[in-house]
Backbone as a printed PyTorch tensor [residue, N CA C, xyz], in Angstrom:
tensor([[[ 77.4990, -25.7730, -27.4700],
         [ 76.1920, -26.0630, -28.0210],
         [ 75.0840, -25.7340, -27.0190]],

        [[ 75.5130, -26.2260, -25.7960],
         [ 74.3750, -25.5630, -24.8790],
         [ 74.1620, -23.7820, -24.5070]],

        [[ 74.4810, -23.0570, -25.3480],
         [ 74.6320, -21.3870, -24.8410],
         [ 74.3100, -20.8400, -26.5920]],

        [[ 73.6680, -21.9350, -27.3000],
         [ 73.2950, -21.8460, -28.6060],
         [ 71.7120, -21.2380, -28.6810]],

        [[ 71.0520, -21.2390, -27.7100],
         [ 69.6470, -21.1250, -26.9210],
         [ 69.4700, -20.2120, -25.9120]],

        [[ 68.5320, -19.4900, -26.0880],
         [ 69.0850, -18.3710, -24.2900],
         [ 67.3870, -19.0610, -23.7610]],

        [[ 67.2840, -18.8510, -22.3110],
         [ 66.5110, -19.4160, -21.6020],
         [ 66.0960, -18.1410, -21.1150]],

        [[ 64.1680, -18.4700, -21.1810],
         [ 63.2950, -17.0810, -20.7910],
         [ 62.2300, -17.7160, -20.0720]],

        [[ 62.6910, -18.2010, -19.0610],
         [ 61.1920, -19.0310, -18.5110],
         [ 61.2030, -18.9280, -17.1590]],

        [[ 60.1170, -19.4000, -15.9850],
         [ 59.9690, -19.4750, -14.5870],
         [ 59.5770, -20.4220, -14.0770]],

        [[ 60.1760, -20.9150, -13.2680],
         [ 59.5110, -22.2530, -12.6160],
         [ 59.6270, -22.0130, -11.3600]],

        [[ 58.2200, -22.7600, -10.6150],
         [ 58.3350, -22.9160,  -9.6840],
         [ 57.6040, -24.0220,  -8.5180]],

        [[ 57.9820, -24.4670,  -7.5820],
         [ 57.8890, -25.7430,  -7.1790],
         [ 58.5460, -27.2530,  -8.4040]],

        [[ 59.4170, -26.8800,  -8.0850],
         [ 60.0550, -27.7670,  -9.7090],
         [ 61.3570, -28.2950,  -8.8500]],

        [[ 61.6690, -29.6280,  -9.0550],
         [ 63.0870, -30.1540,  -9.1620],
         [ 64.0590, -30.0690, -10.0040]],

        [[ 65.1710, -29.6410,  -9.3810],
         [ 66.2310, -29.1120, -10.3270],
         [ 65.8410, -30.1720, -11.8880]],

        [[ 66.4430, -31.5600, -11.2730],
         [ 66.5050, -32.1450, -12.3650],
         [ 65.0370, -32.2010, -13.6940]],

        [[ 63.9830, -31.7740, -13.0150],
         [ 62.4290, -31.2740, -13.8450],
         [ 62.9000, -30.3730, -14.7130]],

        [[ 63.6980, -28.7840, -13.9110],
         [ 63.9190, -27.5980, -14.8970],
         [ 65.2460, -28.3690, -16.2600]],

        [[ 66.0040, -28.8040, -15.5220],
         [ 66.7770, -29.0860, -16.5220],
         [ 66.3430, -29.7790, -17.8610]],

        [[ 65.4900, -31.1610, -17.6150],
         [ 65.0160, -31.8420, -18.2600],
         [ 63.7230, -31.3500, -19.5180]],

        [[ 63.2220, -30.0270, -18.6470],
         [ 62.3000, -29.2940, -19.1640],
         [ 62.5940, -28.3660, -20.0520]],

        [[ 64.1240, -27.6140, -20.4750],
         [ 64.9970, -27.0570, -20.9350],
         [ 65.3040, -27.7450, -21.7400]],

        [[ 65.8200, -28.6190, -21.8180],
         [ 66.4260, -29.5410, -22.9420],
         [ 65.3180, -29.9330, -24.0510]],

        [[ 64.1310, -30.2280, -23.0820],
         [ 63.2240, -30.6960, -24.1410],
         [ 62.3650, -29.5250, -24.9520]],

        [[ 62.2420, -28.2130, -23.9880],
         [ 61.9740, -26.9460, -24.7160],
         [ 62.4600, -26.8470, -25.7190]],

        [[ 63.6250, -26.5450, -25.7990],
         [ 64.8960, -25.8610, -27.0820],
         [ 65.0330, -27.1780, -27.6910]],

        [[ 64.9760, -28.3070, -27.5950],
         [ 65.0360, -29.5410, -28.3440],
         [ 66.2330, -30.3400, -28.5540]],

        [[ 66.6560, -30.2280, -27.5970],
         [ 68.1940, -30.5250, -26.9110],
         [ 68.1310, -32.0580, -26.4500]],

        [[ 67.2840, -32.6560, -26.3220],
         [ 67.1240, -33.8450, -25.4690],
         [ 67.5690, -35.2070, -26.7150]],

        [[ 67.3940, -34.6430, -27.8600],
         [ 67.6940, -35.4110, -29.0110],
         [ 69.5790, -35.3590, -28.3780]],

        [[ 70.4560, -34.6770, -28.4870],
         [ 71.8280, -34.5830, -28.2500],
         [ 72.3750, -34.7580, -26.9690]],

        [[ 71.9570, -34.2720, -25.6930],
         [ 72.1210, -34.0560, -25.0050],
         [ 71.2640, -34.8450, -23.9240]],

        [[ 72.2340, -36.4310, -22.4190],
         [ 71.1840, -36.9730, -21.7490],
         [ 71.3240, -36.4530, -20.4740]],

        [[ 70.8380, -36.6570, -19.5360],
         [ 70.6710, -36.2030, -17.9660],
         [ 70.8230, -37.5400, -16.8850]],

        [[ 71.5160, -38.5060, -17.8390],
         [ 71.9570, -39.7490, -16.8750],
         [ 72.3580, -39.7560, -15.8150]],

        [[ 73.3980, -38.4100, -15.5470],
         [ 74.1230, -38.2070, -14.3510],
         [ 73.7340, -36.8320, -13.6000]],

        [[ 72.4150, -36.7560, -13.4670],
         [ 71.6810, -35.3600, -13.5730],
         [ 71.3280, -36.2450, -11.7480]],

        [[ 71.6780, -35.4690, -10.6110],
         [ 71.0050, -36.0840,  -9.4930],
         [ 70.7640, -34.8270,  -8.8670]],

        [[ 69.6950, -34.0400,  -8.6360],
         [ 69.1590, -33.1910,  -8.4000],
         [ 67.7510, -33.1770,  -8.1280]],

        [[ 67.3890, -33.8760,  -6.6470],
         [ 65.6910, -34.2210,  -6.3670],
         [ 65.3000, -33.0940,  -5.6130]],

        [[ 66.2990, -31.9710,  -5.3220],
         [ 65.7790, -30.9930,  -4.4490],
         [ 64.6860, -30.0140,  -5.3390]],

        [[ 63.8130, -29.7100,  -4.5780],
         [ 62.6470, -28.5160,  -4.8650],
         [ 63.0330, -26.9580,  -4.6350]],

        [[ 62.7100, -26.5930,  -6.1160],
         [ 63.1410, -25.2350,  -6.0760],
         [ 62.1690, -24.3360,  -6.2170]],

        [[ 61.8040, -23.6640,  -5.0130],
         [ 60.4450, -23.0070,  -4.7060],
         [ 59.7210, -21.4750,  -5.7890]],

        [[ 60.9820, -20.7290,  -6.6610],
         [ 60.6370, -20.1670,  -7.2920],
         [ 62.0200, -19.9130,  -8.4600]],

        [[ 62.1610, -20.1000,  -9.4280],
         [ 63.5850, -19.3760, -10.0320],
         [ 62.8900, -18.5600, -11.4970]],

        [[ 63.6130, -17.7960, -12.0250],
         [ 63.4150, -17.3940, -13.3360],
         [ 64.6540, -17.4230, -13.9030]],

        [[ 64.5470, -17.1360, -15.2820],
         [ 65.4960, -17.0400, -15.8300],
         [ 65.1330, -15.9980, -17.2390]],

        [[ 66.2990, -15.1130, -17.4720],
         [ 65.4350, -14.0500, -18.1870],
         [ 66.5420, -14.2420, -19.7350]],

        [[ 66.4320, -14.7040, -20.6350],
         [ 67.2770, -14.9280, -21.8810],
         [ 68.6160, -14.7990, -21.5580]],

        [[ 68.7220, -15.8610, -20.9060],
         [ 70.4170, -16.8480, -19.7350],
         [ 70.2850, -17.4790, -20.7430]],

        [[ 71.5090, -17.6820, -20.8870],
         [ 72.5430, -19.1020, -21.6870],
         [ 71.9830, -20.3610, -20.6340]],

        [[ 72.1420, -21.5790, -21.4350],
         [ 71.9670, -22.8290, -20.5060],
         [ 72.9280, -23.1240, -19.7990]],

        [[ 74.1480, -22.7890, -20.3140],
         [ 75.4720, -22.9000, -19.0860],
         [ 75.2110, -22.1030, -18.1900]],

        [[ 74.7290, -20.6480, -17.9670],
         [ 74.3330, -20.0760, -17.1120],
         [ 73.5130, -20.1840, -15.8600]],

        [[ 72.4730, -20.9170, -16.8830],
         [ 71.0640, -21.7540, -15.8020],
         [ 71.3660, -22.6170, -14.9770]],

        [[ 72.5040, -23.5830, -15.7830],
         [ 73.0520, -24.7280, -14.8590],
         [ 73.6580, -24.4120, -13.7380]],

        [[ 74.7220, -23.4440, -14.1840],
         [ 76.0250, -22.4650, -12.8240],
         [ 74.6800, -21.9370, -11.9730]],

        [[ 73.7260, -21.4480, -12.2600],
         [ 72.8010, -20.5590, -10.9610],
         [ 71.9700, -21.9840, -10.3110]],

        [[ 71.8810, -22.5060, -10.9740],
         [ 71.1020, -23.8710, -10.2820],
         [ 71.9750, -24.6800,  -9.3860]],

        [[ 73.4930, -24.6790,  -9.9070],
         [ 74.0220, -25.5400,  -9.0140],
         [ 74.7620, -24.8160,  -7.7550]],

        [[ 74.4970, -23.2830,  -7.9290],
         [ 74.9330, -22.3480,  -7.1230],
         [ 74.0600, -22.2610,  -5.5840]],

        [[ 72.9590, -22.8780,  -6.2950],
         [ 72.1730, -22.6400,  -4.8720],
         [ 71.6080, -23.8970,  -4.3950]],

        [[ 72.0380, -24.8840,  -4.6940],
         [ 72.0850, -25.8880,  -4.1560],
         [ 73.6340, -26.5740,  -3.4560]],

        [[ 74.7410, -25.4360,  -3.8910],
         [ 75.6650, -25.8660,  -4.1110],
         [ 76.5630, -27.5040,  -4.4890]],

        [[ 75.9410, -27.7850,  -5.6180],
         [ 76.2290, -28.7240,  -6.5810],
         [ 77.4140, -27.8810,  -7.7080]],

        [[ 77.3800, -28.4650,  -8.8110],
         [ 78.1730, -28.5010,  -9.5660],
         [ 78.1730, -29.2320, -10.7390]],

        [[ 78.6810, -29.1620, -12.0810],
         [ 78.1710, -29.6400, -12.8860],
         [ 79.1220, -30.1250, -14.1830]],

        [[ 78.5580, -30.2550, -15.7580],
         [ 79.8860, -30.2530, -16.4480],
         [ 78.9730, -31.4330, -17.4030]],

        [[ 79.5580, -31.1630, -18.4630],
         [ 79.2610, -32.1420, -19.6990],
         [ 80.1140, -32.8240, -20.0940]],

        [[ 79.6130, -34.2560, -20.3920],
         [ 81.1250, -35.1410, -20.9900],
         [ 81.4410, -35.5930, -21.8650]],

        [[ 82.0580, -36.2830, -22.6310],
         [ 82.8790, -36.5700, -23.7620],
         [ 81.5080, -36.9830, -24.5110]],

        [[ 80.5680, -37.9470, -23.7850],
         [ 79.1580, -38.0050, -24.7800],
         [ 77.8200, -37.3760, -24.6430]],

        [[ 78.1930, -36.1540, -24.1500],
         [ 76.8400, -35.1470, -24.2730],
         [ 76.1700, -35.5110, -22.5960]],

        [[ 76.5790, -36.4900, -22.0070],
         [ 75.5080, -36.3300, -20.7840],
         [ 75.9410, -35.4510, -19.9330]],

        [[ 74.8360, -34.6400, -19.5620],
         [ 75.1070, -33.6810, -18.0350],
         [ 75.2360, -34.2210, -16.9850]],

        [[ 75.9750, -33.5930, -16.3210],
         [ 76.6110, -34.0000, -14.9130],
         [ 76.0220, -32.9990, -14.1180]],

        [[ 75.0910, -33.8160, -12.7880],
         [ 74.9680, -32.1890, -11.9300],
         [ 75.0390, -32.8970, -10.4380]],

        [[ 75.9600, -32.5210,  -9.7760],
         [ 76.0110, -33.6240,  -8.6800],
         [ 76.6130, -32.5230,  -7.5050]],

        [[ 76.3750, -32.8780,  -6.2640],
         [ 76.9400, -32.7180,  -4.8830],
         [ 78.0000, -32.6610,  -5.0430]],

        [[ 78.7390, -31.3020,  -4.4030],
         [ 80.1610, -31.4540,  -4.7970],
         [ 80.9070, -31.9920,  -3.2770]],

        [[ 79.8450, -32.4380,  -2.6510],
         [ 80.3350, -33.0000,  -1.2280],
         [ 80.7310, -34.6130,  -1.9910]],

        [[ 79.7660, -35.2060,  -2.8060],
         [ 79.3550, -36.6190,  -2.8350],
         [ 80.5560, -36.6710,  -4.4330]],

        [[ 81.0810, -35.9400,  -4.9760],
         [ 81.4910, -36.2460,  -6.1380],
         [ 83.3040, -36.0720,  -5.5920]],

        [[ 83.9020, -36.7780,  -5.2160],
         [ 85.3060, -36.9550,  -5.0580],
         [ 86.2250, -37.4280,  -6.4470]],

        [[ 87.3220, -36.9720,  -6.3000],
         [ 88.4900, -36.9630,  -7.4250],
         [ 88.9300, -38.7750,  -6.7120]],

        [[ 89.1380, -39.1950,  -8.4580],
         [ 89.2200, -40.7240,  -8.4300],
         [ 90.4070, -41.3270,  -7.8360]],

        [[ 91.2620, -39.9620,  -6.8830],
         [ 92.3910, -40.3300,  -6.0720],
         [ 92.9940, -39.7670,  -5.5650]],

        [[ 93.7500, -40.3010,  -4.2520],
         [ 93.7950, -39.2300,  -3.3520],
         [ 95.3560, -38.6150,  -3.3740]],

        [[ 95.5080, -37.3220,  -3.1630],
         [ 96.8360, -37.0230,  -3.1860],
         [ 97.3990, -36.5170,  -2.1430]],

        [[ 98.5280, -37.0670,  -1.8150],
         [ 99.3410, -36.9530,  -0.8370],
         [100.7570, -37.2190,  -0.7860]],

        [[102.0220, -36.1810,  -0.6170],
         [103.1200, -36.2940,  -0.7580],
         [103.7540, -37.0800,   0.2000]],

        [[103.4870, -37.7680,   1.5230],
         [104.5140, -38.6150,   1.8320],
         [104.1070, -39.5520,   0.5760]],

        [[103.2000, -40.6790,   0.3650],
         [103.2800, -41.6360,   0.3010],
         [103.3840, -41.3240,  -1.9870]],

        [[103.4490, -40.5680,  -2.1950],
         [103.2630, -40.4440,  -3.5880],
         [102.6900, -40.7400,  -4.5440]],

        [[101.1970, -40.5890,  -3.6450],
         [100.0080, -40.8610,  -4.8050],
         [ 99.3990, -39.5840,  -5.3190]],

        [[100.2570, -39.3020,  -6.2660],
         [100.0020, -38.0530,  -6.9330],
         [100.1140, -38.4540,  -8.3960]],

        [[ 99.6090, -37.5040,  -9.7250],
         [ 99.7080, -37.5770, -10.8220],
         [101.1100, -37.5200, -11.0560]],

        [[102.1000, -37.5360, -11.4290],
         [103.4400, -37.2030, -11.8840],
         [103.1990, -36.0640, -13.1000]],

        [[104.0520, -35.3130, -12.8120],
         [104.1680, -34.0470, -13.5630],
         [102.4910, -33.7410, -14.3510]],

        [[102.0070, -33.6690, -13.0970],
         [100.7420, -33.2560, -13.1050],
         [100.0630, -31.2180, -13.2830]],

        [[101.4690, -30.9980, -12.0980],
         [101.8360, -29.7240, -12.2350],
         [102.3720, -28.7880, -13.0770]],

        [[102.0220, -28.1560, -14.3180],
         [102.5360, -27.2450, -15.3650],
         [102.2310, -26.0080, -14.7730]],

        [[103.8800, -25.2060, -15.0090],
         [103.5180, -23.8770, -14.6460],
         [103.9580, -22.9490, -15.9660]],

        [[103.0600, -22.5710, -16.4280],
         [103.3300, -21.7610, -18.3200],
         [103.5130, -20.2260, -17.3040]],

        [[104.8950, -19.5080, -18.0850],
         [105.1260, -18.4540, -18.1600],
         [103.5190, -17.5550, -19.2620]],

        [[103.0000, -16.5880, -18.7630],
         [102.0290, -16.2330, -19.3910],
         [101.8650, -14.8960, -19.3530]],

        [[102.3600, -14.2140, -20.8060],
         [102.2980, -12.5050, -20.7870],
         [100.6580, -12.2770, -21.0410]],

        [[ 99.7880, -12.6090, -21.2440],
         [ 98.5840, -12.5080, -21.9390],
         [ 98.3000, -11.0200, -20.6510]],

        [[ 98.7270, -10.8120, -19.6370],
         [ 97.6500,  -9.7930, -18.8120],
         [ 98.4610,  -8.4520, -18.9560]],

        [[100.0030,  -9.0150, -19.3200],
         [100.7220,  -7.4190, -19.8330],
         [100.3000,  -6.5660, -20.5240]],

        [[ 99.9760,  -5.3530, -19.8560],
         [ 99.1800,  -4.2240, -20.6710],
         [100.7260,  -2.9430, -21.1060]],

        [[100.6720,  -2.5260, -22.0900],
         [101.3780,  -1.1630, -22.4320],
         [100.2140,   0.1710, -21.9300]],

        [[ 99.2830,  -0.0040, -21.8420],
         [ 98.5760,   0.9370, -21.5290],
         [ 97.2320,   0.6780, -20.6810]],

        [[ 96.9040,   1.6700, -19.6000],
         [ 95.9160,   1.2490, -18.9290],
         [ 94.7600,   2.1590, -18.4000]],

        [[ 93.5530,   2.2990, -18.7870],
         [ 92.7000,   3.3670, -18.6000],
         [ 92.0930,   3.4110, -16.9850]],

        [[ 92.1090,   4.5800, -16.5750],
         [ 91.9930,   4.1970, -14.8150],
         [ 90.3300,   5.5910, -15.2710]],

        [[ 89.3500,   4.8660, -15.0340],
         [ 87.8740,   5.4660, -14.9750],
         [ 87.5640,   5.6270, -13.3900]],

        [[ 86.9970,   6.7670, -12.8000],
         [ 86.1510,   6.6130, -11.9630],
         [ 87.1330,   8.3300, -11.0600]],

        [[ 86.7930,   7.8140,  -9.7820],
         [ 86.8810,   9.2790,  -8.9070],
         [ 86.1030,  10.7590,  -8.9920]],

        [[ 87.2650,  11.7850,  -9.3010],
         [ 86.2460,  12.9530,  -9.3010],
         [ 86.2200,  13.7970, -10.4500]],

        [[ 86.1930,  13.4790, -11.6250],
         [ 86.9330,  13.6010, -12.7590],
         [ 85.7330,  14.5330, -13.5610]],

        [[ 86.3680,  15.8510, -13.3100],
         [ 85.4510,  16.8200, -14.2530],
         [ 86.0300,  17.8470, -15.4270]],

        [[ 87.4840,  17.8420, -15.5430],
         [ 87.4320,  18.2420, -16.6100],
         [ 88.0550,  17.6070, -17.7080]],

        [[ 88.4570,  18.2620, -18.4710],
         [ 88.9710,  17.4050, -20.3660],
         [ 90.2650,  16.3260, -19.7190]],

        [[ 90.0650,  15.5020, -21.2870],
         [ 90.8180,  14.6200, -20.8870],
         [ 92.4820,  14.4070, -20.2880]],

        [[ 92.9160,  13.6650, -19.3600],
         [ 94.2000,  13.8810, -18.7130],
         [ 95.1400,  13.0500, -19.2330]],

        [[ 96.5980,  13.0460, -19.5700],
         [ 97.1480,  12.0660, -19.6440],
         [ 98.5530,  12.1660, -19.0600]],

        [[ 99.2400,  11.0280, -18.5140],
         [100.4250,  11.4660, -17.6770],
         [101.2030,  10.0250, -18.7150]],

        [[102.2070,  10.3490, -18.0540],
         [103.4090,   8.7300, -18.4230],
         [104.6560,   8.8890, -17.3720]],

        [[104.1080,   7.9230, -17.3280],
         [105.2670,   6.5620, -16.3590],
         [106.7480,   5.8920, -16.9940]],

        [[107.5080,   5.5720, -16.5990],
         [108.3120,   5.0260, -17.2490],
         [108.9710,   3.8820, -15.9960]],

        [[108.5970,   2.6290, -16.2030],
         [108.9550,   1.8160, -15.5580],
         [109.9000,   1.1350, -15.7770]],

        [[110.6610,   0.8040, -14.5260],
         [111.7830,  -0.1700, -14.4390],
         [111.8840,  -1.9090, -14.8830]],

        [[110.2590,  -2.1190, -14.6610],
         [110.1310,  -4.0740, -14.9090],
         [110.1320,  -4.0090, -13.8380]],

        [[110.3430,  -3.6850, -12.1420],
         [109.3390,  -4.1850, -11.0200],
         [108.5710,  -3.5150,  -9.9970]],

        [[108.6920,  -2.2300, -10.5350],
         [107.2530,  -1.3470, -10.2310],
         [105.9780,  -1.6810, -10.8890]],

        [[105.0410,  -2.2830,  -9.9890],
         [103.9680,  -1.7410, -10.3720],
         [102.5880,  -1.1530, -10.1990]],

        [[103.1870,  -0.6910,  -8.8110],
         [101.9290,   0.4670,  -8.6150],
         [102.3200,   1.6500,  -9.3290]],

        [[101.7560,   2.5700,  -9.3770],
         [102.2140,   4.0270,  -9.8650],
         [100.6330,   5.1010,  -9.3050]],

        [[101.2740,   5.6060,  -8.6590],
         [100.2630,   6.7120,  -7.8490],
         [ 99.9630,   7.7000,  -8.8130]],

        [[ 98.6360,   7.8990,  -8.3980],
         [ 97.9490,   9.1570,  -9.0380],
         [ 98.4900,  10.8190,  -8.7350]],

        [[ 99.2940,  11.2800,  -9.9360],
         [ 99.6270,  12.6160,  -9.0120],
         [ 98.7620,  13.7330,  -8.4260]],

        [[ 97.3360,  13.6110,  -9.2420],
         [ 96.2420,  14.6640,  -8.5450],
         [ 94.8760,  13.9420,  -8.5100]],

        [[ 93.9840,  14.2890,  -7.5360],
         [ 92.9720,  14.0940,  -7.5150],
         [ 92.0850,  14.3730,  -8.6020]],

        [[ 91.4130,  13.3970,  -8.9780],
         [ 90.3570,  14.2210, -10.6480],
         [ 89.6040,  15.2410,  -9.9160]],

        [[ 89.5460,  16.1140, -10.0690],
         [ 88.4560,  17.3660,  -9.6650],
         [ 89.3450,  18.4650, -10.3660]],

        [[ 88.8330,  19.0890, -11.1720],
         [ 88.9880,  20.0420, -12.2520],
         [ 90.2740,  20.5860, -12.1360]],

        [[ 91.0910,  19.4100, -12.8550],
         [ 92.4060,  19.4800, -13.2330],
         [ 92.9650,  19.9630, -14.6350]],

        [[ 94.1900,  20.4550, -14.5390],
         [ 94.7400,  21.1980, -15.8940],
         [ 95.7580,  20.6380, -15.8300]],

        [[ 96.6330,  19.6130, -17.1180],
         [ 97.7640,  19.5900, -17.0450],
         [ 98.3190,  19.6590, -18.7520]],

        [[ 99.4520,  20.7210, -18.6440],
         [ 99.9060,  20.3250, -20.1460],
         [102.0790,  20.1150, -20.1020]],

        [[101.7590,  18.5270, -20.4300],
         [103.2220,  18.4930, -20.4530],
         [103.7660,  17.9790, -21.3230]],

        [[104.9680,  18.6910, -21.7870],
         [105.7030,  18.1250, -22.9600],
         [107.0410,  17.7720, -22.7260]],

        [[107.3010,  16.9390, -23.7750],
         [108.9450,  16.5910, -23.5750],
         [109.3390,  15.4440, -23.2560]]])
């Protein structure tokens, strides 16, 4: 809901928590959305923003303050010190204050490609195409020629 709005504005001499608050109430967000946990008194001497998403605005705001941020189960923003904002416990394997099976590791094909377009170098003439035939644990595969006005025709 917040990236429902793109942000086109400039501020300057403004506290984070001003731009934010000033955003919300622009786009009319302040009805849904509170800034309870919004702690951001630092002065920000010039920023713009040129039709950015509000998740965007937030990530560059908390980027240069290095803060951090996040919305919660009831709409309030979170923008806090990521020095001052600690995890509600500490973990450590002698003594076993850890989550229990906290750790999931998912097998995940999602980045397996069958095919892969390689753009760039010195590439001036018509289009090239080669094939590979892999084993399952190769996976580099070298370029056999430099792009610069190459000819190849292979069949079979």
């Amino acid at each position: 809901m917040l990236d429902r709005y793109l942000v086109n504005d400039s501020f300057e001499d403004q506290t984070i928590e001003d731009i934010i608050n000033y955003i919300l109430v622009d786009k009319g967000l302040d009805s849904v959305f509170t800034t309870v946990n919004v702690d951001a008194t630092k002065v920000v001497n010039y920023i713009a923003f040129k039709y950015e998403t509000f998740s965007s605005v937030l990530t560059q705001l908390a980027e240069l303050v290095n803060y951090d941020w996040y919305v919660d189960y009831d709409k309030d923003i979170h923008f806090f010190s990521k020095e001052t904002n600690t995890a509600p416990f500490d973990i450590e394997d002698s003594t076993g204050s850890y989550l229990a099976d906290s750790l999931i590791i998912r097998k995940d094909n999602s980045q397996v490609r069958n095919v892969v377009f390689v753009r760039g170098g010195e590439y001036l003439a018509s289009t090239f195409t080669t094939e590979y035939i892999s084993d399952g644990d190769q996976n580099v595969f070298g370029l056999p020629y430099k792009y610069d006005t190459l000819k190849a025709n292979v069949t079979g």
